[in-house]
C-alpha positions as CSV (number, residue, x, y, z in Angstrom):
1,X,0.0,0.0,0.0
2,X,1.4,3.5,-0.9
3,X,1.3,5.8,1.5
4,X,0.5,9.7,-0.4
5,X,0.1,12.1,1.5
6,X,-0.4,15.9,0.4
7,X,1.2,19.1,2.6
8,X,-1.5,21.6,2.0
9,X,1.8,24.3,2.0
10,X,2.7,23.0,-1.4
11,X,-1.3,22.8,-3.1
12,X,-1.7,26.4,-1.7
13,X,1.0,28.7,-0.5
14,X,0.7,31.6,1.4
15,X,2.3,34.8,-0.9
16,X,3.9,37.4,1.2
17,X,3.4,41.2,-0.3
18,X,5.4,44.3,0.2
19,X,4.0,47.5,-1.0
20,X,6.1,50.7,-2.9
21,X,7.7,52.8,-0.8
22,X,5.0,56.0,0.4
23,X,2.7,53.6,-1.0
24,X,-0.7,53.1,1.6
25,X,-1.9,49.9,2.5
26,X,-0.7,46.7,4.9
27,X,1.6,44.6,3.3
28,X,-0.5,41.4,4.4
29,X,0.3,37.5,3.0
30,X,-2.6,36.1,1.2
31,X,-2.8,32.1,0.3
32,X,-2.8,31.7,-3.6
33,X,-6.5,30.8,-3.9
34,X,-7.3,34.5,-2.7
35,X,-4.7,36.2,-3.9
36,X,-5.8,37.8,-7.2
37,X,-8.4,39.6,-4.6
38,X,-5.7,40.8,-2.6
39,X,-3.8,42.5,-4.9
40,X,-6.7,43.7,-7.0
41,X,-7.7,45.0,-3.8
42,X,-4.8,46.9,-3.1
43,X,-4.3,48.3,-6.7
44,X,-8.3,49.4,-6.6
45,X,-7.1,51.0,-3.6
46,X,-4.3,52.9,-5.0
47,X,-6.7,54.2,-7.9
48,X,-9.1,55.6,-5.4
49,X,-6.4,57.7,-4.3
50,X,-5.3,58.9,-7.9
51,X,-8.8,60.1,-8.4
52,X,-9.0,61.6,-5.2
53,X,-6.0,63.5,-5.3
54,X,-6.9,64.6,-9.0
55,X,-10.7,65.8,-7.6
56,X,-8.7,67.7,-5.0
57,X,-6.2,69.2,-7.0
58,X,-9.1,70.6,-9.9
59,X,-7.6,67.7,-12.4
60,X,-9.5,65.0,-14.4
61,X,-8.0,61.4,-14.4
62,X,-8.8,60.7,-18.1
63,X,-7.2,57.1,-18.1
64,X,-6.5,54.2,-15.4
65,X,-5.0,50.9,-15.7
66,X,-4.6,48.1,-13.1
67,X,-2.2,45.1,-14.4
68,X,-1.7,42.2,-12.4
69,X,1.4,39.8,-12.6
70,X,-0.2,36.3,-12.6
71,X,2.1,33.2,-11.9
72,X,1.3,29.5,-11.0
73,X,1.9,28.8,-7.3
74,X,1.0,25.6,-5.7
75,X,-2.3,24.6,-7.7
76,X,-3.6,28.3,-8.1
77,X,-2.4,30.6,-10.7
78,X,-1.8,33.6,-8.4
79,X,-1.0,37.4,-8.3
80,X,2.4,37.9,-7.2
81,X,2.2,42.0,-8.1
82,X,0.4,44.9,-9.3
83,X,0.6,47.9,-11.0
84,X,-1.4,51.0,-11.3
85,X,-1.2,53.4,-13.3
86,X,-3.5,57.1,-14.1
87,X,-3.1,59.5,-16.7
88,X,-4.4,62.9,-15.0
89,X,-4.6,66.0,-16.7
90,X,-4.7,69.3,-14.3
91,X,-6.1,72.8,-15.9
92,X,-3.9,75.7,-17.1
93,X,-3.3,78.0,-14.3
94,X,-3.2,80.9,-16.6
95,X,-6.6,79.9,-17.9
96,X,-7.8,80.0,-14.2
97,X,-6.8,83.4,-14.2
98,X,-8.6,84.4,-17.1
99,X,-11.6,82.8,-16.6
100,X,-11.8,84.5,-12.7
101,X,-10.7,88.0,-14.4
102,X,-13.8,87.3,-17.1
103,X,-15.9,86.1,-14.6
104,X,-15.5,89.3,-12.0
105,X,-16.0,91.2,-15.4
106,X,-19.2,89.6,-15.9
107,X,-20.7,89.5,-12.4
108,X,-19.4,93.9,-12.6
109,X,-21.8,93.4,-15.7
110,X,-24.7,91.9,-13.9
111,X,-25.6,89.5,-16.7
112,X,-27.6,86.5,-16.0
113,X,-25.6,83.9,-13.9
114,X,-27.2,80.8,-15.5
115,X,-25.7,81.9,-18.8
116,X,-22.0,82.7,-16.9
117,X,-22.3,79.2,-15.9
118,X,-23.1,77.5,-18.4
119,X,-20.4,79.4,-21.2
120,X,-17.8,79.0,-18.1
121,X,-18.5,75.1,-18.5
122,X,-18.7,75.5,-22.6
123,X,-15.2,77.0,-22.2
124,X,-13.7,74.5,-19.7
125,X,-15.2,71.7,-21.6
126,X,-13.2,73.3,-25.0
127,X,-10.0,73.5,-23.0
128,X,-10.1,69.9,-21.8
129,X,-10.9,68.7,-24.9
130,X,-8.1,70.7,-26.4
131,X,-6.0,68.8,-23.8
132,X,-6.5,65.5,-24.5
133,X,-6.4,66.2,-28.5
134,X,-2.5,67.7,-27.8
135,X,-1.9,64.4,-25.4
136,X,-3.4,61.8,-28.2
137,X,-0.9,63.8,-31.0
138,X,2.0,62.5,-28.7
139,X,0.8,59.3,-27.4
140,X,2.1,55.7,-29.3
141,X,0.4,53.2,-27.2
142,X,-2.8,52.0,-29.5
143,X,-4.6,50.7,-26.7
144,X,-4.3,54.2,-25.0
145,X,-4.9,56.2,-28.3
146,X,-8.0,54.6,-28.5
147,X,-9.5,55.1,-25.4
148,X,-8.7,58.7,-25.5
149,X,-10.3,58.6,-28.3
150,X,-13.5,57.6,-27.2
151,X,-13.6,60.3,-24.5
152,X,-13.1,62.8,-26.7
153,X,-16.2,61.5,-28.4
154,X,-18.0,61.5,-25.1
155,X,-17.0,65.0,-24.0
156,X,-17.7,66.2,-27.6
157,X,-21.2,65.1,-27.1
158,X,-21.9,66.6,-24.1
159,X,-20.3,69.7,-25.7
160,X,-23.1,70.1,-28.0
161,X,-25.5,69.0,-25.5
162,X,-24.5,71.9,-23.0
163,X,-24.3,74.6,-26.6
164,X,-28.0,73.1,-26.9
165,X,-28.9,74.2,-23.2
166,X,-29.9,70.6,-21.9
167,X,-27.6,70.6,-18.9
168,X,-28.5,70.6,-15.3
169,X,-27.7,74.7,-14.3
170,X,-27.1,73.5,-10.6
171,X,-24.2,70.7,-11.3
172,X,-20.8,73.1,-10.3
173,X,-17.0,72.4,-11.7
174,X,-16.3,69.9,-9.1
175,X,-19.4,67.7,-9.9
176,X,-19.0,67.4,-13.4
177,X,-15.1,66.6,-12.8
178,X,-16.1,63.9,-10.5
179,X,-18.6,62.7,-13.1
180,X,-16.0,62.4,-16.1
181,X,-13.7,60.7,-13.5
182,X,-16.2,57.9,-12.4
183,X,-17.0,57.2,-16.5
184,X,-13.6,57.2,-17.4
């Protein structure tokens, strides 16, 4: 009689993890049956904080990609890393200042606020747009290219939807940042 017997260690091994340096988190082991959740986990994580930051800061993350390192350990085919990465594009200062120097111009003016608001976000809408047009001329990744691509399209539309006046007047700067962000 043969005597098998199988060391659950070697069928499924627990992974240890460190993290980047400045990089948040706890650098926890995970067996390799869960460890695709881990790091996915951890990466979703770090994403969350690049659109955070970008909402904070008055920029737009306009692309994210999470890759995940995948190797066989034991019997599972596991994560042993991940990587995140965000393409985030901030507004021109010196368009800040012009839009604020137009703005006090306007409200001086007393012309109808509704109608500031909505060619301030006609205007910002243009210049981000304008952005991501210069970014696609210098970008060689075809994957990328053509996800930019597509937002253009999207922001394009709503363009024309905001010069046809169906827009919600009470959605502010911030909102319609966070809503690019969460589509994107």
């Amino acid at each position: 009689m043969i005597n098998m017997k199988i060391n659950p260690d070697s069928v499924n091994p627990l992974l240890g993890y460190r993290l980047d340096p400045g990089e948040p988190g706890l650098a926890n082991s995970a067996p390799a049956s869960l460890s695709i959740i881990r790091v996915l986990s951890q990466e979703t994580g770090n994403l969350m904080a690049f659109k955070k930051e970008a909402a904070r800061n008055g920029g737009y993350v306009v692309y994210s990609k999470i890759s995940l390192d995948i190797q066989k350990r034991g019997a599972f085919l596991a994560a042993v890393a991940g990587k995140t990465q965000a393409m985030i594009i901030y507004k021109n200062k010196n368009s800040d200042n012009e839009e604020n120097k137009n703005t006090s111009n306007i409200d001086n003016n007393k012309i109808d606020n509704n109608k500031n608001k909505k060619e301030q976000k006609i205007k910002k809408l243009e210049i981000l747009i304008d952005q991501l047009k210069n970014y696609l001329n210098s970008e060689s990744d075809p994957e990328i290219k053509s996800e930019i691509e597509n937002k253009i399209k999207i922001l394009e539309n709503q363009l024309i939807m905001l010069k046809l006046g169906n827009y919600i007047s009470n959605q502010n700067e911030e909102i319609l940042g966070m809503i690019f962000t969460a589509y994107f």
